[in-house]
Backbone as CSV, one residue per row, in Angstrom:
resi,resn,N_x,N_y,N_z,CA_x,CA_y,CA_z,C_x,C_y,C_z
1,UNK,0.857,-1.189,0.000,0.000,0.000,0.000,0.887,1.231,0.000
2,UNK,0.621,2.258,-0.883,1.222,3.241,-1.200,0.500,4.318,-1.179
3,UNK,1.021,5.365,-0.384,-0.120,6.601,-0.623,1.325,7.743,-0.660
4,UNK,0.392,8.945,0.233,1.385,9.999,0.049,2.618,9.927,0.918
5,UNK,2.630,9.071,1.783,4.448,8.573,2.627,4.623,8.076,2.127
6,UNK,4.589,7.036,1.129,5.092,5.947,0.725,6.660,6.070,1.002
7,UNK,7.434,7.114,0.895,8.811,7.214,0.964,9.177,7.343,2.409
8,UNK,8.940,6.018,3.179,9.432,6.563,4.223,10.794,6.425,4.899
9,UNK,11.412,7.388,5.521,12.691,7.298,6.545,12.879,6.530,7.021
10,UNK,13.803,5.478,6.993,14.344,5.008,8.292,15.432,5.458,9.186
11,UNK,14.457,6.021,10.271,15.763,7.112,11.444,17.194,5.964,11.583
12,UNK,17.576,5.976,11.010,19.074,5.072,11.536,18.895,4.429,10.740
13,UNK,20.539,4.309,10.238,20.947,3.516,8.750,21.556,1.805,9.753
14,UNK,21.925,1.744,11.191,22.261,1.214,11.399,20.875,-0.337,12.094
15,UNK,20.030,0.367,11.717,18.655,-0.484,11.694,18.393,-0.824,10.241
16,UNK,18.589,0.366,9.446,18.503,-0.509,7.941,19.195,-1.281,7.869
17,UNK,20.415,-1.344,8.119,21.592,-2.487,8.202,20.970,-3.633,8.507
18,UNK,20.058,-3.554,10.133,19.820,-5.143,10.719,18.525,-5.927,10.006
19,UNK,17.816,-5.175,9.346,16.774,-5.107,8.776,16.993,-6.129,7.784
20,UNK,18.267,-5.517,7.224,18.754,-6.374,5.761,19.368,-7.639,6.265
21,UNK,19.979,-7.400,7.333,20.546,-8.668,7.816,19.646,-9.800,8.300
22,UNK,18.280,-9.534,8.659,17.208,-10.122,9.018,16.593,-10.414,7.731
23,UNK,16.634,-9.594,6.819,16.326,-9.741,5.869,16.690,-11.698,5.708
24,UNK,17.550,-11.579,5.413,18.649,-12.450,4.790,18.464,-14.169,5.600
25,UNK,18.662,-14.013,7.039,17.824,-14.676,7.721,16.584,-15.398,7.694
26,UNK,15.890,-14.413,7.275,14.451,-14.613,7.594,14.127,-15.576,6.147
27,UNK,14.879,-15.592,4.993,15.163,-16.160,3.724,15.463,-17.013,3.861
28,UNK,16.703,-17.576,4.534,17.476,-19.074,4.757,16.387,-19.747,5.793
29,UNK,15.743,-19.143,6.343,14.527,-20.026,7.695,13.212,-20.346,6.998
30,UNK,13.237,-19.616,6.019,12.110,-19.805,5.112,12.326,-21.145,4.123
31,UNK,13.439,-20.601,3.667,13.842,-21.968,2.430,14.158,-23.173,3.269
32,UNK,14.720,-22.904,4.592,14.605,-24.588,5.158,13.237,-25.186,5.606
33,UNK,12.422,-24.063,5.981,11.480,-24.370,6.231,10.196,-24.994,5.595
34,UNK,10.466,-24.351,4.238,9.934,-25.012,2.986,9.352,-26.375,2.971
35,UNK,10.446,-27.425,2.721,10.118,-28.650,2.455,9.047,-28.993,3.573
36,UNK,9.564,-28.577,4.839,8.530,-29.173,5.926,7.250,-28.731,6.107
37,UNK,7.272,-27.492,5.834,5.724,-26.826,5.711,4.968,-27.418,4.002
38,UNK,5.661,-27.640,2.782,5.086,-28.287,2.105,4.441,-29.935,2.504
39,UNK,4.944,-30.234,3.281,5.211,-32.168,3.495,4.089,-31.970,4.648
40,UNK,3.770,-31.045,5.066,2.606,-31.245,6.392,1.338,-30.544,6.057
41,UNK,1.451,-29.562,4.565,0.308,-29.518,4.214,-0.386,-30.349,2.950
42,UNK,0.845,-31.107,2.351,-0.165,-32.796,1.884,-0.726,-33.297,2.677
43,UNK,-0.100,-33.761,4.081,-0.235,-34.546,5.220,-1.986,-34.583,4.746
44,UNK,-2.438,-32.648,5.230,-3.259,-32.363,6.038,-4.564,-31.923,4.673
45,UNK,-3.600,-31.850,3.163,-4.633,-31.547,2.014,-4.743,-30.256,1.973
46,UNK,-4.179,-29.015,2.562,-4.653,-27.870,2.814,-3.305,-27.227,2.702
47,UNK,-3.151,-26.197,2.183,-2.098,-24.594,1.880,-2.710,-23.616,2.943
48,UNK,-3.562,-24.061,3.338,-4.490,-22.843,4.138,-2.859,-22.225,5.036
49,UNK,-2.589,-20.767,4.950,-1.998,-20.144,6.229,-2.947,-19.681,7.370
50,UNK,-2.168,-19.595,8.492,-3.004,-18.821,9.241,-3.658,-17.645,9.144
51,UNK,-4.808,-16.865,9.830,-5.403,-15.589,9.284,-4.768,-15.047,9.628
52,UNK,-4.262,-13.414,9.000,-3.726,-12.432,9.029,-4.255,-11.148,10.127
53,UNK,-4.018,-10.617,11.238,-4.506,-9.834,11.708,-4.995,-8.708,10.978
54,UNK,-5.965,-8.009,11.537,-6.479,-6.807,11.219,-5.695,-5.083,11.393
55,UNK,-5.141,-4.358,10.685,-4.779,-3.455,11.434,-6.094,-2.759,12.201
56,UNK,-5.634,-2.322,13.568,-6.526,-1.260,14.571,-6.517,0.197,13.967
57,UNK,-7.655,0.603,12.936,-7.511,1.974,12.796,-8.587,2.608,13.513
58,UNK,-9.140,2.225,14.470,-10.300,2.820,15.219,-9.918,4.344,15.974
59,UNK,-10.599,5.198,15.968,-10.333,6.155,16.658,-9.393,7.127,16.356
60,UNK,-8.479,6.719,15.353,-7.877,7.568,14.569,-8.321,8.848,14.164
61,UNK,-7.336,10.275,14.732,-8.373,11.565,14.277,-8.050,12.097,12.790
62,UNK,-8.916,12.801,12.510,-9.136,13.413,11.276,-7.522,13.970,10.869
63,UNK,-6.720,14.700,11.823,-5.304,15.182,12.141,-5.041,14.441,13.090
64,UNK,-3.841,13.717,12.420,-3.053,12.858,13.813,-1.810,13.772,14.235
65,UNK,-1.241,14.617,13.907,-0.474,15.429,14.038,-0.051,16.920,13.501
66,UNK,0.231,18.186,14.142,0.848,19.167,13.301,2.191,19.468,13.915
67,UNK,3.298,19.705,12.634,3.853,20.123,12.656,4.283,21.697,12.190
68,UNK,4.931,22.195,13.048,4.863,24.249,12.381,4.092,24.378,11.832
69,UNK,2.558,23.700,12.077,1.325,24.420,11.477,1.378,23.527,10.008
70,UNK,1.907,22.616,10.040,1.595,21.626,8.720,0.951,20.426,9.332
71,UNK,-0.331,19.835,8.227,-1.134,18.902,9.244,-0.497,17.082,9.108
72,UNK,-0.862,16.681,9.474,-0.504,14.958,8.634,-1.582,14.197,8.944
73,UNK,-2.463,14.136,8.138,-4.111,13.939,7.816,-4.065,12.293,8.332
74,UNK,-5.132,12.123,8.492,-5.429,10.464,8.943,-5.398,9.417,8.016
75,UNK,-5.251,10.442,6.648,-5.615,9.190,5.360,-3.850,8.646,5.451
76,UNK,-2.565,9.941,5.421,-1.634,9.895,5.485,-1.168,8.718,6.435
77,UNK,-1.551,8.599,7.338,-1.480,7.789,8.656,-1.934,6.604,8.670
78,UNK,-2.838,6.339,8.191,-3.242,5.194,7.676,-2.761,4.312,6.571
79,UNK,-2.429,5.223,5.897,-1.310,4.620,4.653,-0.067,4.056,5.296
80,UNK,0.764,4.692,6.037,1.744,4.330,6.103,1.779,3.563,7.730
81,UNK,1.103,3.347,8.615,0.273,2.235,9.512,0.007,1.160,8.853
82,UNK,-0.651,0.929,7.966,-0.961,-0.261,7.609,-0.014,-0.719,7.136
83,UNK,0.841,-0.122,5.849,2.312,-0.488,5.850,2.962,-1.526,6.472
84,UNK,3.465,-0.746,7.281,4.262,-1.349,8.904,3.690,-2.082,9.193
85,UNK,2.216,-2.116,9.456,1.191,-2.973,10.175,1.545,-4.544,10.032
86,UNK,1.382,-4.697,8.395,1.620,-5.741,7.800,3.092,-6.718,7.645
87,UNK,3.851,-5.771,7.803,5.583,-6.213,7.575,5.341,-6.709,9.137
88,UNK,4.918,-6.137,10.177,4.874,-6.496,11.469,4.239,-7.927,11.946
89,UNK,3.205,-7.892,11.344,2.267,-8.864,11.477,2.406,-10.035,10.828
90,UNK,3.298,-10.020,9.613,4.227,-11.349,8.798,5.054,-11.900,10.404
91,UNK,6.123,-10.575,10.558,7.516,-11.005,11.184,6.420,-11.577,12.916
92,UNK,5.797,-11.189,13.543,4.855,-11.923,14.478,4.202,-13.337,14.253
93,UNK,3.802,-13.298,13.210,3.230,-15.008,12.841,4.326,-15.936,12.951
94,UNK,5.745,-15.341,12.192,6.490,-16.534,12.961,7.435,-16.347,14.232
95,UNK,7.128,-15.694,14.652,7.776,-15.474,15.898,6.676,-16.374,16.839
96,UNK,5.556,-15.804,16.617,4.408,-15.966,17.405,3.453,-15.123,18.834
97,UNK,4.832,-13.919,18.257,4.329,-13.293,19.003,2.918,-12.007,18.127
98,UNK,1.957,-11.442,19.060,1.328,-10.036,18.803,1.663,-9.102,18.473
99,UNK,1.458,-8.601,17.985,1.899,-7.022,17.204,1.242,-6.207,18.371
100,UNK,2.066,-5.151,19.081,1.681,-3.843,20.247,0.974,-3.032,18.968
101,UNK,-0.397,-2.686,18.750,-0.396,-1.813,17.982,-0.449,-0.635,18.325
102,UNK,-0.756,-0.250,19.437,-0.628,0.926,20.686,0.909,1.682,20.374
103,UNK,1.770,0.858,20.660,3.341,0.944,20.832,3.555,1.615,18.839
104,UNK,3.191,0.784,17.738,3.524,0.100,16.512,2.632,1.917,16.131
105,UNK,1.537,2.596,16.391,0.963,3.679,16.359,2.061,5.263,16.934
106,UNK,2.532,4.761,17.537,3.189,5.710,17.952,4.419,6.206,17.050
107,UNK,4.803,4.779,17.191,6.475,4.549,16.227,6.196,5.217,14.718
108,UNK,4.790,5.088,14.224,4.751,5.517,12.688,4.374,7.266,12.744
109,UNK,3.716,7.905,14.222,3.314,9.318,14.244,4.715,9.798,14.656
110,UNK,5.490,9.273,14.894,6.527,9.730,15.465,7.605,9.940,13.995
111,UNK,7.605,8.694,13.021,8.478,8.815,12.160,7.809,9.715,11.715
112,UNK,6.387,9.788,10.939,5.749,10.975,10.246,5.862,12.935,10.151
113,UNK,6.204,12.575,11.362,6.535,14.054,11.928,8.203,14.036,11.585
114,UNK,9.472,13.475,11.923,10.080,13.206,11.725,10.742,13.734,10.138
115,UNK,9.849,12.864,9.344,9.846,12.947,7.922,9.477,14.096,7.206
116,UNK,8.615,14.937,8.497,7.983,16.626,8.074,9.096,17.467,8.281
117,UNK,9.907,16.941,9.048,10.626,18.122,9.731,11.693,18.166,9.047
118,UNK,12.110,16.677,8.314,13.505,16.839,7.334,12.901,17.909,5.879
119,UNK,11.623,17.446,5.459,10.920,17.858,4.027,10.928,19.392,4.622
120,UNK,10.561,20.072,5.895,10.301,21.575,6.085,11.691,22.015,5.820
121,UNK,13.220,21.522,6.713,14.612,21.684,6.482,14.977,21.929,5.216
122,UNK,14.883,20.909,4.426,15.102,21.068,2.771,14.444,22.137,2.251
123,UNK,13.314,22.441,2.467,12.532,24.011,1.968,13.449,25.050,2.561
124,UNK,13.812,25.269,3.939,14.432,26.096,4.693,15.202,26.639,3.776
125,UNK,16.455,25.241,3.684,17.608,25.475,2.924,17.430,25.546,1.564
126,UNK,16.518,25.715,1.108,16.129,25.670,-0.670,16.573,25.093,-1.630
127,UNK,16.983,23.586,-1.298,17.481,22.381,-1.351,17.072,22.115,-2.746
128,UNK,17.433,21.542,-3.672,16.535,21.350,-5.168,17.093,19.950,-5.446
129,UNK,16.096,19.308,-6.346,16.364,18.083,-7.233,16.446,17.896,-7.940
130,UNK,17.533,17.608,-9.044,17.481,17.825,-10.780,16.670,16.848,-11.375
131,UNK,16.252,16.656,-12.881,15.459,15.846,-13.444,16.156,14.682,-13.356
132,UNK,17.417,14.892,-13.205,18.500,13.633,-13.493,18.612,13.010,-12.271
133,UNK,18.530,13.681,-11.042,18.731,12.977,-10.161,17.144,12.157,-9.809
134,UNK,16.237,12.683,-9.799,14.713,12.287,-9.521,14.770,11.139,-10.486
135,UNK,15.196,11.212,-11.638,14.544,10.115,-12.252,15.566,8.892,-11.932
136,UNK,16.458,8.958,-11.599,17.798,7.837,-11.490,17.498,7.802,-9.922
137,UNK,16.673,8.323,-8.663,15.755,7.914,-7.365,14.670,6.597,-7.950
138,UNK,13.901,7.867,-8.726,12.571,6.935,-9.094,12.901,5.429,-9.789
139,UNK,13.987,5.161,-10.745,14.711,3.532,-11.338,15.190,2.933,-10.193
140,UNK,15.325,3.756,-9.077,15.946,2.811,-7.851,15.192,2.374,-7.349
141,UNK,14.421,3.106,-7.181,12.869,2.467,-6.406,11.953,1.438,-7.232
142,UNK,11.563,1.580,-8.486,11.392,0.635,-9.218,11.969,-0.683,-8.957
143,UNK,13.452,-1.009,-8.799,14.414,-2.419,-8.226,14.291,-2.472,-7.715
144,UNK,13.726,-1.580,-6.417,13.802,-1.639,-4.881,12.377,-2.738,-5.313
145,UNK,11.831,-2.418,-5.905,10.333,-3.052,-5.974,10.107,-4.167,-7.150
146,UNK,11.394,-4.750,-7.393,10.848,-6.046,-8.339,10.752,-5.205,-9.710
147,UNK,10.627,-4.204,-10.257,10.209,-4.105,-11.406,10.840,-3.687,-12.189
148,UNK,10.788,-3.457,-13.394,12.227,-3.287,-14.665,12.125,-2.183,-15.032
149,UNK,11.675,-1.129,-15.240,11.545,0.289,-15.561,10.718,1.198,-14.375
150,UNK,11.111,2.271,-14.734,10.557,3.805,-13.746,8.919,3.419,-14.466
151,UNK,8.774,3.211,-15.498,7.326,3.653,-16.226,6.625,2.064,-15.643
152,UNK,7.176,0.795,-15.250,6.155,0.026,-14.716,5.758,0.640,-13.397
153,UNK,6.773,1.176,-12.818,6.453,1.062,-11.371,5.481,2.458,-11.051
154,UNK,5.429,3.766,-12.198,4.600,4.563,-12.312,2.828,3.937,-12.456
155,UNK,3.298,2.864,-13.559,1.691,2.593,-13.713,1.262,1.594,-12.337
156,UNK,2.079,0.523,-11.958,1.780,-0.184,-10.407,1.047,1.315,-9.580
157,UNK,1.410,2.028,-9.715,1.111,3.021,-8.530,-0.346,3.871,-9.210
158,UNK,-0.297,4.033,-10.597,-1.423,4.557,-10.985,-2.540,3.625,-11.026
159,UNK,-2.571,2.069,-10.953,-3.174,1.566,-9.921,-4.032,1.404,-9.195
160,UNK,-3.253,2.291,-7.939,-3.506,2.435,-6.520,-3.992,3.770,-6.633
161,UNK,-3.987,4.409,-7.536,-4.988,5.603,-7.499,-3.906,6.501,-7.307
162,UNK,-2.523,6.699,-7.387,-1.499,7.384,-7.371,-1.016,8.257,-8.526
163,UNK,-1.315,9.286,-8.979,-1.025,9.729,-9.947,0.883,10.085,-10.279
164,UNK,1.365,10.379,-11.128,2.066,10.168,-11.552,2.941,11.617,-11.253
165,UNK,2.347,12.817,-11.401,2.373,13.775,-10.320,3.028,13.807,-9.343
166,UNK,2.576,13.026,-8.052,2.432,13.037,-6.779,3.145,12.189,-6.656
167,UNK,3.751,11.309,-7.364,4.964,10.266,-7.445,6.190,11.091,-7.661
168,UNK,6.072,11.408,-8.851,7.352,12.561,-8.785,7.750,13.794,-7.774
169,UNK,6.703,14.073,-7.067,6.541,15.188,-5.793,7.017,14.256,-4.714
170,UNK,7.263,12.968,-4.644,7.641,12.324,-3.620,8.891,12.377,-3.755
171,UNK,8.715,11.664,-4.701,10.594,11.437,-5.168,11.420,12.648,-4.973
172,UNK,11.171,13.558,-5.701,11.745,14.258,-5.954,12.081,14.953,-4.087
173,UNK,11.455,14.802,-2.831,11.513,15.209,-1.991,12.092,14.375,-0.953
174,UNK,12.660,12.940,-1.369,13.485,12.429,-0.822,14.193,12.815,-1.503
175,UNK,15.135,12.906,-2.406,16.013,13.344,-2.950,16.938,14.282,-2.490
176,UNK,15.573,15.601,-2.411,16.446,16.515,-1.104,16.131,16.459,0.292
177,UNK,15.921,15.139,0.732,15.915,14.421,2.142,17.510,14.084,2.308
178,UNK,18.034,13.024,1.019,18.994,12.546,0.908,20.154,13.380,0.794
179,UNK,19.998,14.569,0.409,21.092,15.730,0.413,21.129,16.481,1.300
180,UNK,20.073,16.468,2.102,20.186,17.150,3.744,20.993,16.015,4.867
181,UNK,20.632,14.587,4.321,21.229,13.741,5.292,22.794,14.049,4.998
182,UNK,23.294,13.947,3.208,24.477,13.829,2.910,25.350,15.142,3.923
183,UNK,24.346,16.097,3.755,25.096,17.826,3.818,25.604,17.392,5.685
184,UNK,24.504,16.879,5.898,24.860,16.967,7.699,25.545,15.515,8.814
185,UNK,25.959,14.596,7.386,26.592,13.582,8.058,28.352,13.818,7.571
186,UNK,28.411,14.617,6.664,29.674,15.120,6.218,30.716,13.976,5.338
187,UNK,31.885,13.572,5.649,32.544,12.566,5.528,31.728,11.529,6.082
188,UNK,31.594,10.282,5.505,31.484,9.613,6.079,32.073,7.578,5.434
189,UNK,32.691,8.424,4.597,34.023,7.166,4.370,34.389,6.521,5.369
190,UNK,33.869,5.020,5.718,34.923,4.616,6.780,36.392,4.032,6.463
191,UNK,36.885,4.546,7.434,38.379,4.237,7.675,38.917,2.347,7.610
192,UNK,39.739,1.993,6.903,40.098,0.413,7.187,39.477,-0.204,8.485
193,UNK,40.120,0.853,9.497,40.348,0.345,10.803,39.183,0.380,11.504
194,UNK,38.132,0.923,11.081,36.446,1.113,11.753,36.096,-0.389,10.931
195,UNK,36.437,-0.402,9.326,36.100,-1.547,8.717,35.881,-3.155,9.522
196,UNK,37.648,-2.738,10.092,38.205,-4.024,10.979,37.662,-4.661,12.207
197,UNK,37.002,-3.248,13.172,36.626,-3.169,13.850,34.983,-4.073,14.224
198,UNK,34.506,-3.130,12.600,33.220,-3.558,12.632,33.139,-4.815,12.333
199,UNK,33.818,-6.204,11.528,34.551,-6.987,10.978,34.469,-8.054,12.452
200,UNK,34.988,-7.578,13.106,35.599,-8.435,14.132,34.814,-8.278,15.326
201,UNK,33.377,-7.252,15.563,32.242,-7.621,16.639,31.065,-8.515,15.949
202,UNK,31.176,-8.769,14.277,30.321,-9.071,13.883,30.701,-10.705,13.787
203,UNK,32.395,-10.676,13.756,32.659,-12.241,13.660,32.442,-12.893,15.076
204,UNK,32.489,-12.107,16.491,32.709,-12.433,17.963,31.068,-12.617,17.834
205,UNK,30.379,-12.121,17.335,28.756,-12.390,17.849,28.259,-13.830,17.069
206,UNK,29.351,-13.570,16.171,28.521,-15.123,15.201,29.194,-16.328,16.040
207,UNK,30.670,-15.995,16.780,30.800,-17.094,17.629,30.298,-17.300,18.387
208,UNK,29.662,-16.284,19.826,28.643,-16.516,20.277,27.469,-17.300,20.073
209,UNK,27.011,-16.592,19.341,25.127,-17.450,18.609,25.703,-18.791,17.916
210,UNK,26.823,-19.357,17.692,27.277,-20.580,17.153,27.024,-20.496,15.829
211,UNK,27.184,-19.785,15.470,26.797,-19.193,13.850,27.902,-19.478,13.036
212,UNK,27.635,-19.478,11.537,28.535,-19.564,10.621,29.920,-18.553,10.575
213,UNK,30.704,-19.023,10.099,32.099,-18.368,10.257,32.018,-17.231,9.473
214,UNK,32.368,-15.850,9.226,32.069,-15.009,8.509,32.902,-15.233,7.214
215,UNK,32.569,-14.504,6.373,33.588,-15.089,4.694,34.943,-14.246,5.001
216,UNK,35.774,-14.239,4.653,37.299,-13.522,5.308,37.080,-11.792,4.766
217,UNK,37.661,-11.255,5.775,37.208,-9.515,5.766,37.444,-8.924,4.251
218,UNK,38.383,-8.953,3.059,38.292,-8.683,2.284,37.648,-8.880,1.003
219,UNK,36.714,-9.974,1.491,35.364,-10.764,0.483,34.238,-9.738,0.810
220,UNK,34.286,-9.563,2.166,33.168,-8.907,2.437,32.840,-7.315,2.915
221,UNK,34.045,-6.568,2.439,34.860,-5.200,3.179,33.737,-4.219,2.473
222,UNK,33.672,-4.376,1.010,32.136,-3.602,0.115,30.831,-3.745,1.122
223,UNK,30.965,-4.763,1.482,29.443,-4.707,2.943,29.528,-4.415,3.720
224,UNK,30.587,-4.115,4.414,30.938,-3.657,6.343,31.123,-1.903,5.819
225,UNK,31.459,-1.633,4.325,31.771,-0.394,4.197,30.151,0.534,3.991
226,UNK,29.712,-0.410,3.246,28.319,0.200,2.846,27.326,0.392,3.919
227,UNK,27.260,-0.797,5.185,26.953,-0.347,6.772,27.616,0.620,7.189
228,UNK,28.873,0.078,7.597,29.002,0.798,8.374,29.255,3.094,7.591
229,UNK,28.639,2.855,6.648,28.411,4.501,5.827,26.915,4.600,6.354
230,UNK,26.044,3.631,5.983,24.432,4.051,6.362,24.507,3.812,8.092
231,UNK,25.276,3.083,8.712,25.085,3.911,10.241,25.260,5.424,10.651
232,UNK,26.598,5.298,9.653,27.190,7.305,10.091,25.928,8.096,10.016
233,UNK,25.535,7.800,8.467,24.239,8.554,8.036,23.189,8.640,9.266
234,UNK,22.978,7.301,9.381,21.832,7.303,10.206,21.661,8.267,11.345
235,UNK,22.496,7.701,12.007,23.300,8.379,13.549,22.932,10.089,12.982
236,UNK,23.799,10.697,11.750,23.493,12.269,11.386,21.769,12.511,11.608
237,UNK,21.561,11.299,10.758,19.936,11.983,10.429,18.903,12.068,11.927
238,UNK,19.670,11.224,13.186,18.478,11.220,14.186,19.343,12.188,14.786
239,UNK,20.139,12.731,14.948,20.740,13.873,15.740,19.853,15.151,15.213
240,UNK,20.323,15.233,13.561,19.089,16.432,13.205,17.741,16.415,13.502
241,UNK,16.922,15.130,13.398,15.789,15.158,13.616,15.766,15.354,15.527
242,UNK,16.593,15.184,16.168,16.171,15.621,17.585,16.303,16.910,17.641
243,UNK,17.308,17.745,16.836,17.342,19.154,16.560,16.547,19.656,16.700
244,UNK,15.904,19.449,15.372,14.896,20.324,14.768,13.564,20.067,15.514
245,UNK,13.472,18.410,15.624,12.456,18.457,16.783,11.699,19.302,18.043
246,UNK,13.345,19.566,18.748,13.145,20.479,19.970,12.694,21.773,19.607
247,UNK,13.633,22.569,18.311,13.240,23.778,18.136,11.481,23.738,17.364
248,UNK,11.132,23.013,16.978,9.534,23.290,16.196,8.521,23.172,17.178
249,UNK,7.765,23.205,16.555,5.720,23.127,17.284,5.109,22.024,16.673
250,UNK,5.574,20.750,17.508,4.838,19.711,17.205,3.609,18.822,18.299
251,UNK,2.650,18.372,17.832,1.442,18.049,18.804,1.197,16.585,17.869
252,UNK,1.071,15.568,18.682,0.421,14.436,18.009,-0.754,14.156,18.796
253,UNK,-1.706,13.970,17.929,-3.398,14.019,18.739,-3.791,12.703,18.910
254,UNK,-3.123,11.037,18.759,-3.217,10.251,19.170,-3.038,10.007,20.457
């Protein structure tokens, strides 16, 4: 589901990191899991999965939040709630645990505002996006999403009732999201020795958990570099957002 967040932030690159790493996980538990979940639903004649929870949008107000006098409407909120809702409510079925949606409500009014306050910054600073850069965002996002051109993933979204417009008004506003993060995380090349570092808590934890041996540091130095760059980032982007946080006029009416 895609509406007008669809682009959303993740405050910390060093959660996108674990995300992907779970990612990855959650793939190898699946594919072993495979054969056995096929072999017990011959058993039983049935593919049936379990039912999917409902997201809780009850009570939700008309404005779930303003920021400096900018609103973030309930339709907004709902879009990007259910979102989450769902990625949540997969990763719970096999855990087995419940989704807090109380807790899971907060976390998305909280990024929302968040995401206002970087988009108000970029206006501040009069931040711009070239055609070249928006459209080489928008092909990324397309892969990000399975699909082979900017123009499938335009019509997937026209769709959903997304005009094509309001796609490019997105894009184009992460874009200068992404150049406010770049402007205020500065350098953020890591050094060999952060490489090494990072290298060698990630090989001590896999001995711990009895985990596989890591592949030797220079197989895998393009991946500890590309983390450990979206942590720096990250780390920049929630420092600004506590910034700017403190200095604005924000109210969430949940």
């Amino acid at each position: 589901m895609i509406k007008k967040w669809f682009l959303t932030i993740v405050l910390g690159g060093s959660m996108a990191a674990l995300a992907a790493c779970g990612g990855e996980t959650a793939e190898e538990t699946n594919e072993e899991a495979a054969p056995q979940e096929e072999a017990a639903a011959t058993e039983e004649g049935s593919t049936e999965q379990p039912e999917m929870p409902e997201p809780d949008l009850e009570g939700v107000p008309e404005v779930v939040a303003e920021v400096n006098g900018e609103e973030i409407v309930k339709e907004d909120f709902e879009s990007a709630y259910t979102g989450q809702f769902q990625q949540m409510a997969m990763q719970a079925q096999m855990s087995g645990q419940e989704v807090d949606q109380a807790q899971l409500k907060e976390q998305v009014a909280e990024s929302l505002v968040a995401q206002e306050l970087l988009v108000q910054e970029t206006e501040k600073q009069k931040l711009t996006a070239s055609e070249e850069e928006t459209n080489a965002a928008l092909e990324a996002l397309a892969q990000q999403n399975g699909l082979e051109s900017s123009e499938e993933f335009l019509a997937a979204l026209e769709e959903q009732g997304i005009s094509k417009e309001e796609v490019m008004k997105q894009v184009e506003a992460q874009v200068k999201i992404e150049q406010l993060i770049a402007k205020e995380a500065g350098e953020v090349e890591p050094t060999d020795e952060e490489l090494q570092t990072f290298y060698d808590q990630a090989q001590a934890q896999q001995e711990e958990s009895d985990g596989e041996e890591l592949p030797a540091f220079e197989e895998v130095k393009p991946q500890l570099a590309e983390q450990v760059k979206m942590q720096k980032e990250g780390e920049a982007t929630q420092a600004l957002v506590a910034q700017l946080r403190e200095e604005a006029d924000v109210t969430i009416h949940l």
